[in-house]
C-alpha positions, 0 to 999 in steps of 0.5 A: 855939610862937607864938615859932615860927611867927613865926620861921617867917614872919619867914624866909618873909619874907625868902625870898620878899623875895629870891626877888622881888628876885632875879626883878625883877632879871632880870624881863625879857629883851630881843632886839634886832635892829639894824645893825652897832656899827661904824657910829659912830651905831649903836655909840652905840644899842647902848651906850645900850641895853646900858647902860640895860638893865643898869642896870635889871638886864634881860638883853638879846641884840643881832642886828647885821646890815651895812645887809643885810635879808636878813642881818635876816630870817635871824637873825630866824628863828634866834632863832625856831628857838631856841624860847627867847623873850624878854619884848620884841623891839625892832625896828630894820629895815634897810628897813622894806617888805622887812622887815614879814614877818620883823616879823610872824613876831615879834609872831605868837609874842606877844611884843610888839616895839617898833619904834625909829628909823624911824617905824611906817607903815600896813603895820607898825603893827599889829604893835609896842606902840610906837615910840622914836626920832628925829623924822625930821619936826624934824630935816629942818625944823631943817636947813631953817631953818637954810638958809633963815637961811644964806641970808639971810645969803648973799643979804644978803653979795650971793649971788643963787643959792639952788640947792639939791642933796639927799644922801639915804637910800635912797627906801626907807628908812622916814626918806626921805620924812618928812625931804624932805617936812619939809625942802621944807616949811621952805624952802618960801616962801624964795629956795632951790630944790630941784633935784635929790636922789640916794640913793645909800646910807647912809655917807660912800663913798655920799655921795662917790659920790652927789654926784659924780653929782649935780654931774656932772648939775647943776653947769651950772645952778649948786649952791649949798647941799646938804643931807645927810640926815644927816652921815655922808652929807654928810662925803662928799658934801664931799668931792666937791664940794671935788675937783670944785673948790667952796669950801665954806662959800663956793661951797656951803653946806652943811646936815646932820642927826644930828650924826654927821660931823665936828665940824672941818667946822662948825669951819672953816666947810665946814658951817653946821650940823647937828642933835643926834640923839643915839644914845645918847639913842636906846637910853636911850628904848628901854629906857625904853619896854621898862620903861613897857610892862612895867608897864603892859601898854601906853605912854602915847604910842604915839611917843616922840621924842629931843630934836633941837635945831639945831647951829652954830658959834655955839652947839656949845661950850654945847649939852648934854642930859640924859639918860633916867638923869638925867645930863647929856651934853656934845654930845662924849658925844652926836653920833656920828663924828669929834665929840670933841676 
């Protein structure tokens, strides 16, 4: 009988083991709302959080939408419809302002929503467990500094016009304010002058377009450096300096962000430099979070930043990272658009 029973137990055993090993496998279940894989740097996000997430052994749904909040605020309301939730939302918006009611229809059903890429601000902080992504604050100074160093450079060679043009996101945009304000900072106390910025949009067309406004508006007082707000941006913008008859690298120096342009223009001297946000770092630390949350009902630090170090030709061929699933990346694996060989 005692034979038994522990026979009996030893299979209790074993079952509950592989009920518990079945469950934590698939303990969690996320929805993730965010822009369009297409996009090259967004392509990259969702890889790292598919990636990740599978590797936990977690279920995870993505919502793209096309840079459209309208777009967002309805599938938000189609997954809501559904009446099936998952475990954690994390939420990627396309504008944060327009956004915050479909975000407060989220966290309203208890779910907690971990907002990623643009920063939690006054109105949508009560509404996320925590954020995961980008320094919009270090990569905007780090391409600061990285001008005032060019220059230093130029003014050394005898160049003794600093004037400085903007390519930026939407003023909208969550990203805008925290990167000018930065990137004013660091130049601020140098010979560079920030005359003028334009907004036209997201992507090399609304850089092109942006840039051919901005120099239509200001070429007569003299545009020496431009700064993309990130590079897709700047790729554009390039090119509507060179057709507007500006030699890159020398009439105009240009800095960037993101390192989601193209690797030749560093190469040949059109750009000085960039820094290295990676997208799949991005994704990787999402889900990290998702699983830090998950254990312990809350995160150890409320913002949780991906490591954004400057990029120029000097050191391009060396920089690496690790990754949050300990491999280590070449910068190939980790800028998004034209970066691999």
């Amino acid at each position: 009988m005692i034979k038994n029973n522990k026979r009996l137990v030893a299979k209790l055993g074993a079952s509950l083991l592989a009920v518990s090993l079945s469950c934590s496998a698939f303990a969690v279940s996320i929805v993730s709302f965010n822009g369009p894989a297409g996009e090259a740097y967004i392509g990259k996000f969702i890889s790292g959080i598919k990636d990740t997430a599978a590797l936990k052994g977690y279920k995870i749904d993505v919502y793209e939408n096309q840079f459209s909040q309208a777009e967002q605020d309805q599938q938000v309301q189609q997954v809501l419809a559904a009446g099936v939730l998952p475990d954690v939302f994390i939420w990627w918006p396309s504008d944060a302002v327009a956004g915050l009611g479909s975000l407060r229809a989220l966290a309203k059903t208890g779910v907690p929503v971990l907002k990623i890429n643009q920063l939690p601000n006054e109105q949508d902080k009560q509404y996320i467990f925590g954020f995961a992504g980008p320094d919009d604050r270090l990569r905007a100074r780090n391409a600061g500094l990285m001008m005032v160093e060019a220059a230093k450079a130029a003014k050394a060679a005898g160049k003794t016009s600093f004037n400085v043009v903007a390519v930026t996101y939407p003023q909208s945009y969550g990203g805008y304010g925290l990167s000018i304000n930065a990137f004013n900072d660091a130049i601020a106390g140098s010979d560079l002058t920030l005359i003028g910025e334009v907004d036209e949009g997201f992507g090399q067309a609304n850089g092109y377009k942006g840039a051919a406004k901005v120099i239509a508006k200001l070429r007569n007082e003299g545009i020496d450096y431009v700064y993309g707000m990130d590079d897709a941006i700047l790729t554009g913008a390039l090119k509507a300096f060179e057709e507007a008859g500006y030699e890159m690298g020398e009439d105009v120096i240009a800095v960037g962000t993101v390192c989601n342009g193209d690797r030749q223009l560093i190469e040949e001297g059109k750009q000085y430099g960039t820094t290295l946000q990676s997208p799949l770092h991005e994704g990787q630390l999402a889900i990290k979070m998702v699983e830090e949350y998950m254990a312990n009902g809350e995160l150890e630090n409320y913002l949780n930043f991906t490591p954004n170090p400057s990029v120029t030709a000097a050191n391009m061929d060396t920089v690496a990272l690790k990754g949050y699933d300990g491999k280590a990346y070449t910068i190939e694996e980790l800028c998004s658009g034209a970066w691999t060989n």
